[in-house]
VOPAGU-2260 file (C-alpha; in pm, 1 decimal, decimal comma):
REM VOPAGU-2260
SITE   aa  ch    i         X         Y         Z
SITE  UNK   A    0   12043,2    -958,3  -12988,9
SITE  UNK   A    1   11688,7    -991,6  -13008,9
SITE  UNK   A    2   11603,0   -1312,8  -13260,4
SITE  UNK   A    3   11286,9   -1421,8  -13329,7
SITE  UNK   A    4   11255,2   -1827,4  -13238,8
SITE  UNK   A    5   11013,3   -1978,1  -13493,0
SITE  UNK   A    6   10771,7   -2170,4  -13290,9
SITE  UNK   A    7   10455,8   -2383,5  -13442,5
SITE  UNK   A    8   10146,4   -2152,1  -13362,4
SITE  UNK   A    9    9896,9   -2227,9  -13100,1
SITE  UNK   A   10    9559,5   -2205,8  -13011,4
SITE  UNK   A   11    9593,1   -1807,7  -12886,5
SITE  UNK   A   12    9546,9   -1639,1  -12551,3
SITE  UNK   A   13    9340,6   -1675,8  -12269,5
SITE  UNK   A   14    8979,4   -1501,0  -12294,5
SITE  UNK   A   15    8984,5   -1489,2  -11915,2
SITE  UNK   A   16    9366,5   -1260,5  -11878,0
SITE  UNK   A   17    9274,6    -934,7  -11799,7
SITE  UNK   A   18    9026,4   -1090,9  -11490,1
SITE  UNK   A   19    9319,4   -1317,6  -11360,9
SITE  UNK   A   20    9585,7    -998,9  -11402,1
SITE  UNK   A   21    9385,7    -803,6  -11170,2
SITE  UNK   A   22    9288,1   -1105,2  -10902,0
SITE  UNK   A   23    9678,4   -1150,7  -10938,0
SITE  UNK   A   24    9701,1    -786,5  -10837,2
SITE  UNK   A   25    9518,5    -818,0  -10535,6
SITE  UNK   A   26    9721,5   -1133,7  -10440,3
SITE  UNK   A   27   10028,9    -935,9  -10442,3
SITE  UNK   A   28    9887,7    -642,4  -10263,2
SITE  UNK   A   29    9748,1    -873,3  -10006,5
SITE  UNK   A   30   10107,0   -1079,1   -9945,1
SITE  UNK   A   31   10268,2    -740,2   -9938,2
SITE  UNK   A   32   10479,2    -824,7  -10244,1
SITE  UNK   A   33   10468,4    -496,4  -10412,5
SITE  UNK   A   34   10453,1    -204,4  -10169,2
SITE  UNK   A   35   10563,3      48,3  -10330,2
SITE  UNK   A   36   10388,1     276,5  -10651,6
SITE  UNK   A   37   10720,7     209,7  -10813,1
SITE  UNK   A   38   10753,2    -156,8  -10817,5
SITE  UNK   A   39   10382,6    -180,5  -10902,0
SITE  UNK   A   40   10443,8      15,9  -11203,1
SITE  UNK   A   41   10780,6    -185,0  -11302,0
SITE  UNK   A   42   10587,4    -538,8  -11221,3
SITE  UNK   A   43   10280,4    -392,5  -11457,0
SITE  UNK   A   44   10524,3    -347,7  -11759,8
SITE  UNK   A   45   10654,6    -687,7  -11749,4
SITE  UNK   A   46   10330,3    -811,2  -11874,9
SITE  UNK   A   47   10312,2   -1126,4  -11656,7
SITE  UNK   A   48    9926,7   -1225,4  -11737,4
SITE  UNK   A   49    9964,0   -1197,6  -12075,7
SITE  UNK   A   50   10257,3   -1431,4  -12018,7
SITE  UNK   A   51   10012,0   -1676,3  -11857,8
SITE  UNK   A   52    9753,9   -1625,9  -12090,4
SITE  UNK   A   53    9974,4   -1723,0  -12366,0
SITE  UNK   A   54   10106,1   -2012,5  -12204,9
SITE  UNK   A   55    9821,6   -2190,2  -12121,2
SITE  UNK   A   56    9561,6   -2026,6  -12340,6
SITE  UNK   A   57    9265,0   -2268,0  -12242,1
SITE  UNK   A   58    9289,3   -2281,3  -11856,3
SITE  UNK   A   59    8974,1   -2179,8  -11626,8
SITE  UNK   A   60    8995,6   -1843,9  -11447,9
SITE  UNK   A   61    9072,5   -1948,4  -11121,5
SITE  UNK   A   62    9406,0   -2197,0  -11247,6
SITE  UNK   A   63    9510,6   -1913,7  -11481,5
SITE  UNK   A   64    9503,9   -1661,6  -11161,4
SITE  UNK   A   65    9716,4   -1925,3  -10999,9
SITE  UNK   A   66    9956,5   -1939,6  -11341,5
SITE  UNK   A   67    9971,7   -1524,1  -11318,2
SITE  UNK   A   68   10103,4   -1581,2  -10896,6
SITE  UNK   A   69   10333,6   -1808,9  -10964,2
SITE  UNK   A   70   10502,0   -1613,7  -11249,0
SITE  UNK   A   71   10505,3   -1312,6  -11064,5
SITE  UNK   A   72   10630,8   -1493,6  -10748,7
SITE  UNK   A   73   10912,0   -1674,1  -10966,7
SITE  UNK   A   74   11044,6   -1307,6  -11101,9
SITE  UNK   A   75   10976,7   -1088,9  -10794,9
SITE  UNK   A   76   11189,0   -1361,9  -10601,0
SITE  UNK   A   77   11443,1   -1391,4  -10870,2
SITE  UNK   A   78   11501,2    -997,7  -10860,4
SITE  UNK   A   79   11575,9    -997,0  -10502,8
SITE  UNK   A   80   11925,3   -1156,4  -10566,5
SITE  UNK   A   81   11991,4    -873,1  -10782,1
SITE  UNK   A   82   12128,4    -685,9  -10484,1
SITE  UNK   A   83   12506,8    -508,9  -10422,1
SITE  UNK   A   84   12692,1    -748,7  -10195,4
SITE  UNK   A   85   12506,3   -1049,0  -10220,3
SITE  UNK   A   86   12730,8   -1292,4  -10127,5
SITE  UNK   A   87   12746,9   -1115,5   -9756,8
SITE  UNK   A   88   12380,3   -1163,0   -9699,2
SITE  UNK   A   89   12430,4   -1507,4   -9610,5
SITE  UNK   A   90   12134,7   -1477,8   -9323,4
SITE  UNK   A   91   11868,8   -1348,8   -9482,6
SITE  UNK   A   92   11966,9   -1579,4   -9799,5
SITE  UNK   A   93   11991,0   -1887,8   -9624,3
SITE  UNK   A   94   11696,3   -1816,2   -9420,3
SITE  UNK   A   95   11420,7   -1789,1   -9668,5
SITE  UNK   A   96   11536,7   -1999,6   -9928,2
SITE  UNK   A   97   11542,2   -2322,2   -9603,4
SITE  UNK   A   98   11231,1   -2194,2   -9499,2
SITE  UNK   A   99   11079,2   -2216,0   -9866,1
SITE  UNK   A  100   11217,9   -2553,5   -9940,6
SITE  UNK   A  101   11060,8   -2662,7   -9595,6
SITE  UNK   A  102   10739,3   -2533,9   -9680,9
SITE  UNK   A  103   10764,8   -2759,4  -10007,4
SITE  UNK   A  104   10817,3   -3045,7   -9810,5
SITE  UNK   A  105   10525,4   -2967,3   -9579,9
SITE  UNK   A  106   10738,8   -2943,9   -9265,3
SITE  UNK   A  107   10537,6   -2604,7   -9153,9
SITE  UNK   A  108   10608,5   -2408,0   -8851,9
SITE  UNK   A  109   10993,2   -2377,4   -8874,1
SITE  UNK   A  110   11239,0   -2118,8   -9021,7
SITE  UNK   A  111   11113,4   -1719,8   -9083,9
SITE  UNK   A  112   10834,5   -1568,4   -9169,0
SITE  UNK   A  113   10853,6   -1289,0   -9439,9
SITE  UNK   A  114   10592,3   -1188,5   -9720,5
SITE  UNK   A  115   10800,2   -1387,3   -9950,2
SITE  UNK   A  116   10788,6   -1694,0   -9724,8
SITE  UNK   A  117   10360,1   -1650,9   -9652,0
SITE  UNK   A  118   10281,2   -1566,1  -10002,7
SITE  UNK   A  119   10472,7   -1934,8  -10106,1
SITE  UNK   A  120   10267,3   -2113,2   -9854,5
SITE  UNK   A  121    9935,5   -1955,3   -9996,2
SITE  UNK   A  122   10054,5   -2055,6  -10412,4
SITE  UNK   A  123   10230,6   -2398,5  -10291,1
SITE  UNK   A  124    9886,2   -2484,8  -10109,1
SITE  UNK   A  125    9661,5   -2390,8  -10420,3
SITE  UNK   A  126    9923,5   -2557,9  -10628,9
SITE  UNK   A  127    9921,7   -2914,9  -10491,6
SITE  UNK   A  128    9541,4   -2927,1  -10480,0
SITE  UNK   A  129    9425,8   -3264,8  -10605,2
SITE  UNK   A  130    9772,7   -3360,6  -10739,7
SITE  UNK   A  131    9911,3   -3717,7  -10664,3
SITE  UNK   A  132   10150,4   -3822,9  -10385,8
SITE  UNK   A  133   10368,7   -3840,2  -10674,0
SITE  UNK   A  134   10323,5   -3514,0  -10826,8
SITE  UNK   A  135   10327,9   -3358,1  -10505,8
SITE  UNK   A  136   10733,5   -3499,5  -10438,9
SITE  UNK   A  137   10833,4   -3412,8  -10766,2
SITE  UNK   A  138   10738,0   -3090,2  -10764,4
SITE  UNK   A  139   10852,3   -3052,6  -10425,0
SITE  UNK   A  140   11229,5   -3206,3  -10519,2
SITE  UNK   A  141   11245,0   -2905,5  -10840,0
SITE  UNK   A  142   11077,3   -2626,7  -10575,1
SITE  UNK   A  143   11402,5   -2739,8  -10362,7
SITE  UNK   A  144   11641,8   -2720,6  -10690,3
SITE  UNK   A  145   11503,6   -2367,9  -10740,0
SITE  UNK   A  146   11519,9   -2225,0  -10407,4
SITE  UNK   A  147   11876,2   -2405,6  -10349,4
SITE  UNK   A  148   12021,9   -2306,2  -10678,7
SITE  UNK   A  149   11920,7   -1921,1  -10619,7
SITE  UNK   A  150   12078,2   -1934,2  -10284,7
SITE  UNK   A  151   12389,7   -2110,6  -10394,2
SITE  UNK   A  152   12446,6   -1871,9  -10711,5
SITE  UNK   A  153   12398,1   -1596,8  -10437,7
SITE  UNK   A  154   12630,9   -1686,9  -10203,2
SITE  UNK   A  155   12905,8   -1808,8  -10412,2
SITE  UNK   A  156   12912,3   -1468,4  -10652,5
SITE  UNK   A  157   13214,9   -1346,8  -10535,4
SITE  UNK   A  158   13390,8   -1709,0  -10497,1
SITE  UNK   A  159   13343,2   -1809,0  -10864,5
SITE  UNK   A  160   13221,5   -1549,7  -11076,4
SITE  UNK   A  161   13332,7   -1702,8  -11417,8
SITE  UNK   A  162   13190,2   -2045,2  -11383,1
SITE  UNK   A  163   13225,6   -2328,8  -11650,4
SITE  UNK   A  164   12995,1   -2451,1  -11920,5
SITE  UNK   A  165   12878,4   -2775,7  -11683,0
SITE  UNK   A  166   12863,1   -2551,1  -11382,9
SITE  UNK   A  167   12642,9   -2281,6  -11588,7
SITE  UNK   A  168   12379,4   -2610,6  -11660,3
SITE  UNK   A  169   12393,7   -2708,5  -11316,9
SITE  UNK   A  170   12293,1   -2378,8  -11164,7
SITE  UNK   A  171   12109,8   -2226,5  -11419,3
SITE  UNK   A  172   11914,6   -2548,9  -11461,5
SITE  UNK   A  173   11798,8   -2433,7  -11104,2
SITE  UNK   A  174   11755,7   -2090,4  -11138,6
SITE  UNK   A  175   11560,3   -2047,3  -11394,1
SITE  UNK   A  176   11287,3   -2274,1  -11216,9
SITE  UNK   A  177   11136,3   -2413,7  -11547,1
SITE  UNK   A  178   11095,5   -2748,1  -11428,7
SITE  UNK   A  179   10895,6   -2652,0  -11153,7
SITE  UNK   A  180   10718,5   -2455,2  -11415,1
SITE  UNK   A  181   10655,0   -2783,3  -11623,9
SITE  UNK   A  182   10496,9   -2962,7  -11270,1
SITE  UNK   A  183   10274,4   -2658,9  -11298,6
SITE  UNK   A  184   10185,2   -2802,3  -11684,5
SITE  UNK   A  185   10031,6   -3097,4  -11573,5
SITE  UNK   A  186    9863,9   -2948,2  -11262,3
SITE  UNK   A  187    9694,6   -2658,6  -11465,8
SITE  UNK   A  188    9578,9   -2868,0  -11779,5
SITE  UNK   A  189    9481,3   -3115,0  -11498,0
SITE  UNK   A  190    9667,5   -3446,0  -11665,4
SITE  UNK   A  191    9952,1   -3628,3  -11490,7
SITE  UNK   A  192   10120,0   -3877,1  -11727,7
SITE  UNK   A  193   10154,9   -4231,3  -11620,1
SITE  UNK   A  194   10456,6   -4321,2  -11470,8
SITE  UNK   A  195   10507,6   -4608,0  -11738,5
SITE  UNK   A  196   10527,0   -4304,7  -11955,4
SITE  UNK   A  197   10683,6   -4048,3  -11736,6
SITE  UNK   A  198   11005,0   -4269,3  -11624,7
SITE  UNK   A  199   11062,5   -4360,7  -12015,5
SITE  UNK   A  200   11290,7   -4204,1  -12284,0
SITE  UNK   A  201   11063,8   -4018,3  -12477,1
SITE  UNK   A  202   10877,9   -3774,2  -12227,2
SITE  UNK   A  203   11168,2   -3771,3  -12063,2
SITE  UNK   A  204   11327,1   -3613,5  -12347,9
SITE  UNK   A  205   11055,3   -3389,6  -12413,3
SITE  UNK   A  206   11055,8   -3211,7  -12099,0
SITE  UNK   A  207   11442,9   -3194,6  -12080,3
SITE  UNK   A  208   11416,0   -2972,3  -12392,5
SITE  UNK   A  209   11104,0   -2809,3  -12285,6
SITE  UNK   A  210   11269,7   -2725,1  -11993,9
SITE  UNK   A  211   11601,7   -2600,4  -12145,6
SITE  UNK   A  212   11482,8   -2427,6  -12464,1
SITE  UNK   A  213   11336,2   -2090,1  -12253,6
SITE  UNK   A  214   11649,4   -2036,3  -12045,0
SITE  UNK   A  215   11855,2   -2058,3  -12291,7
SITE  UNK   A  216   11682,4   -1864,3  -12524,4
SITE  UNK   A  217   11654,6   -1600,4  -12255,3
SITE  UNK   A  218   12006,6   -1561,7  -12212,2
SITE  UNK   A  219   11998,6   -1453,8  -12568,9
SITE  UNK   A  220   11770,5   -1153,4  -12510,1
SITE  UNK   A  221   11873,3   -1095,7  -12139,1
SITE  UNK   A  222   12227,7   -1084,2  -12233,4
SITE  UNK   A  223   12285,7    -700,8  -12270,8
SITE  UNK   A  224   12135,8    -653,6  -11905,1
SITE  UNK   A  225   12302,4    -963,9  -11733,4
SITE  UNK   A  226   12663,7    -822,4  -11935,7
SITE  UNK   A  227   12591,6    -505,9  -11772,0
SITE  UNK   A  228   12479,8    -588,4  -11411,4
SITE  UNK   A  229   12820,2    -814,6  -11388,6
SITE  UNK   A  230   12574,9   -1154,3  -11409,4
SITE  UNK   A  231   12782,8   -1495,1  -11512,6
SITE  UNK   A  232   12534,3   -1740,9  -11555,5
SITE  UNK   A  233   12402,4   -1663,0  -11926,9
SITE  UNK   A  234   12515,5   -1897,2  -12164,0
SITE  UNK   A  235   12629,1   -1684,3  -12463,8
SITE  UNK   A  236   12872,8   -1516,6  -12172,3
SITE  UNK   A  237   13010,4   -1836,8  -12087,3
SITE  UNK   A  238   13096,6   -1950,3  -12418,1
SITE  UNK   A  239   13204,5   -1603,5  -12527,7
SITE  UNK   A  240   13457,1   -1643,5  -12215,0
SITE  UNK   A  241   13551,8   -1999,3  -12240,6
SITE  UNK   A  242   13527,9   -2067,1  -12521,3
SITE  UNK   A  243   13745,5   -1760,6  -12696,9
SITE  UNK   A  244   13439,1   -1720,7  -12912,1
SITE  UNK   A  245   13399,0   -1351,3  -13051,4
SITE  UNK   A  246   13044,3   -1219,2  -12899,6
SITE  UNK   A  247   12815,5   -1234,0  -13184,4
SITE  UNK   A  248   12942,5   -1582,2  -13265,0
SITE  UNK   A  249   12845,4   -1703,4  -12934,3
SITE  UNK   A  250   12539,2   -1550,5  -12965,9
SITE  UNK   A  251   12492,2   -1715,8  -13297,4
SITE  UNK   A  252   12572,2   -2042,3  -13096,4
SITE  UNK   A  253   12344,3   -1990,2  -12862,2
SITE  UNK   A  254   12077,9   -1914,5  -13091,6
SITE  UNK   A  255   12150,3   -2215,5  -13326,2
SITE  UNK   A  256   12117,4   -2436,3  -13034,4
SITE  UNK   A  257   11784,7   -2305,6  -12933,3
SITE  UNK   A  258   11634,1   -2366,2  -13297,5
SITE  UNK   A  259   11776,3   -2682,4  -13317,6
SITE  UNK   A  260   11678,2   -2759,9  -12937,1
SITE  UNK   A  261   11281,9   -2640,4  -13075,7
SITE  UNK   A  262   11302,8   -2869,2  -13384,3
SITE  UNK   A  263   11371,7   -3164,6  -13129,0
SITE  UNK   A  264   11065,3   -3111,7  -12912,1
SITE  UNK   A  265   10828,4   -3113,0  -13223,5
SITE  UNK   A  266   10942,6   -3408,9  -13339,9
SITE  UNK   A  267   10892,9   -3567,3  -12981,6
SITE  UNK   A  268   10585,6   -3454,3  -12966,1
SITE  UNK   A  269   10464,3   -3556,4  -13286,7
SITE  UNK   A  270   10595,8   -3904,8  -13239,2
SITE  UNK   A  271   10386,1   -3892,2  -12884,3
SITE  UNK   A  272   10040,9   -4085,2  -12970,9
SITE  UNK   A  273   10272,7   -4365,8  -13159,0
SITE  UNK   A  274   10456,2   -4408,1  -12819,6
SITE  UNK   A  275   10138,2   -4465,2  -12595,2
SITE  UNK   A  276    9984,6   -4679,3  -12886,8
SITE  UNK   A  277   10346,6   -4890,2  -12816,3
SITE  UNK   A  278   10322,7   -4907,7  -12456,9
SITE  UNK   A  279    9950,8   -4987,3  -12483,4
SITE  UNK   A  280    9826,6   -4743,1  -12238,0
SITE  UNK   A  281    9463,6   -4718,3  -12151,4
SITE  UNK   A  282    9240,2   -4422,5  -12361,9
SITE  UNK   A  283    9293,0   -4249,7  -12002,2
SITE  UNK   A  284    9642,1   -4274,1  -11963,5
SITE  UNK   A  285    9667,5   -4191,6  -12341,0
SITE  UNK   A  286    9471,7   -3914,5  -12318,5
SITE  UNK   A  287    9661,3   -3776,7  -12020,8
SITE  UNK   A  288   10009,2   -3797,1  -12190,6
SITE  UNK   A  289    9878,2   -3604,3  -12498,2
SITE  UNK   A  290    9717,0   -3312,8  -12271,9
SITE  UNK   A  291   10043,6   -3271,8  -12108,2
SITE  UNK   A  292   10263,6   -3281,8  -12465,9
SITE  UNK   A  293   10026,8   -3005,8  -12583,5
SITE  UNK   A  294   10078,5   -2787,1  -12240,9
SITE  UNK   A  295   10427,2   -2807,6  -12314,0
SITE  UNK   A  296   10380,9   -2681,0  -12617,6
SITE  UNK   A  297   10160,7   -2415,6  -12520,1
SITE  UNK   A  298   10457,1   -2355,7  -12271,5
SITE  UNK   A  299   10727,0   -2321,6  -12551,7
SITE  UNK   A  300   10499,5   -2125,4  -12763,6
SITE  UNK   A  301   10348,5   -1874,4  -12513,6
SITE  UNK   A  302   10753,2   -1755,3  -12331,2
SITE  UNK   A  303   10922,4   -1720,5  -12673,6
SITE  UNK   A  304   10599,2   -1502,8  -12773,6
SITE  UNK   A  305   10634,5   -1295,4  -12469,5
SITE  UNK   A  306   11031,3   -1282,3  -12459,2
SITE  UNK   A  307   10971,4   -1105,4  -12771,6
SITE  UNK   A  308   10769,6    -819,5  -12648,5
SITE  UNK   A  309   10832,7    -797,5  -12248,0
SITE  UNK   A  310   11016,1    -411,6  -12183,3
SITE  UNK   A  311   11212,6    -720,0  -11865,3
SITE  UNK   A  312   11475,5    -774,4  -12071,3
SITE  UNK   A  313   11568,6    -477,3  -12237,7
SITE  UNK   A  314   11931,5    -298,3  -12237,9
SITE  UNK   A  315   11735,8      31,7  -12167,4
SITE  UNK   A  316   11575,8     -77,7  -11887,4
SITE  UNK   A  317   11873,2    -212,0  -11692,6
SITE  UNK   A  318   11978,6     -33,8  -11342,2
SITE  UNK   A  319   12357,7     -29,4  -11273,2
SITE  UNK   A  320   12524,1    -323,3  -11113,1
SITE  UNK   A  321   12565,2     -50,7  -10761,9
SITE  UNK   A  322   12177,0     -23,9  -10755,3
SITE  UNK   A  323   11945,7    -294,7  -10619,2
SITE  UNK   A  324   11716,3    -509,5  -10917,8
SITE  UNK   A  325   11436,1    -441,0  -10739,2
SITE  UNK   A  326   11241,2    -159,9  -10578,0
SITE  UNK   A  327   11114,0    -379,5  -10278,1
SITE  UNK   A  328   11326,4    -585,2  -10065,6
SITE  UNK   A  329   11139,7    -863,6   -9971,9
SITE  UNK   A  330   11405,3   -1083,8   -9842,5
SITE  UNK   A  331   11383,1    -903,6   -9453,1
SITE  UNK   A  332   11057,0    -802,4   -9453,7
């Protein structure tokens, strides 16, 4: 259950990761988002700055300190629904995730205040510095997706826990927060694509795939935990359950569909500079769109690396579905 995706290599990892691990350290400790020794030690083994260093491998220190936050805010949040008897925390669920999509929309001083809900507020503020109007409601809209999508997959566990393959897109599309991740592309290689560009077919394509090629794959090495904790949105589940497919040859399925999902990006992205020489854009513009095809590569490159390594995902490592995912709650505190 543990294939290796053949991605194109890349330019390596970031000189500057073991000085953005520990200022992401201090970040945590100072937003009270690990408190205890033992969900420092669990966060430390996950490996989350050499995620970020692989992923964008030629950022500045102080953007790849922000890269190492937001991971580590994106999995220390996504543990917390990990929880016996989710769907009857409907306050504390409904609380944070309205206050965190208000926050994205800049309507401050409503909702709750928790360390979850402070430490977003401190990464959304770095995050949107010197971004575009426009890049600033996009990434808002997919912060919103996220937050909603978590809550919603929460709160309906009980109602429909053996959802369909267009309700596992839907949701999981939202849960696994990549296109928020892929706003965070063009903010930390500092190049927003023109909009001529953006709103057209091709880069449109490319991040669709970009997008959809880690989740999926992860549901190929997170399966043997998710199958074990009772979790229904992982795709090789669904189509093992829908589809009457026997187990391995869903996960074959699954795993055919990421290499052939990989195979699509690269030829998008090689046919890039032939699609801005078409639309004519300005050296600037040009120059722009190619920065932010190569970040997604670096993006594609840098997960499927760390997928392969990370103790997050393994069988071993899995607590029982009666125990908590998490050794913190942060969701009341």
């Amino acid at each position: 259950m543990r294939p290796r995706f053949e991605i194109p290599t890349g330019t390596g990892v970031n000189a500057h990761r073991d000085e953005a691990e520990q200022a992401a350290l201090a970040w945590l400790r100072d937003y009270g988002l690990l408190k205890s020794r033992a969900a420092m030690e669990r966060y430390r083994s996950w490996r989350l700055a050499d995620l970020a260093a692989r992923c964008w491998p030629s950022a500045g220190l102080a953007d790849l300190t922000l890269a190492v936050d937001l991971k580590s805010f994106y999995f220390l949040f996504d543990d917390q629904f990990d929880r016996p008897g989710i769907s009857e925390a409907s306050g504390p669920v409904r609380a944070v995730c309205d206050t965190l999509c208000a926050i994205a929309h800049g309507r401050t001083g409503t909702g709750v205040e928790t360390t979850l809900t402070a430490a977003f507020a401190d990464l959304w503020r770095r995050a949107r510095h010197g971004m575009t109007p426009a890049w600033r409601a996009r990434a808002a809209h997919d912060w919103e997706r996220y937050f909603c999508a978590q809550a919603y997959e929460a709160l309906t566990h009980d109602a429909y826990p053996e959802p369909t393959l267009d309700s596992y897109y839907a949701v999981r599309g939202g849960t696994a927060a990549t296109e928020s991740v892929l706003d965070m592309v063009e903010r930390l290689v500092h190049a927003e694509p023109p909009g001529l560009l953006w709103h057209g077919p091709h880069l449109r394509l490319m991040r669709e795939t970009a997008a959809r090629v880690p989740f999926v794959a992860n549901d190929v090495y997170s399966y043997p935990k998710e199958a074990a904790r009772g979790d229904a949105y992982n795709l090789v589940a669904v189509l093992h359950r829908t589809g009457g497919r026997p187990l391995p040859d869903a996960a074959a399925e699954v795993e055919a569909l990421v290499r052939e999902s990989v195979r699509r990006f690269f030829r998008l992205y090689a046919e890039l500079p032939s699609v801005c020489a078409q639309l004519a854009l300005p050296r600037p513009q040009t120059d722009a769109a190619l920065s932010y095809g190569e970040g997604l590569a670096d993006w594609l490159r840098g997960h499927n690396d760390w997928m392969t390594t990370t103790p997050r995902y393994a069988a071993d490592a899995t607590r029982s579905a009666t125990e908590p995912g998490y050794d913190d709650d942060l969701l009341t505190s």
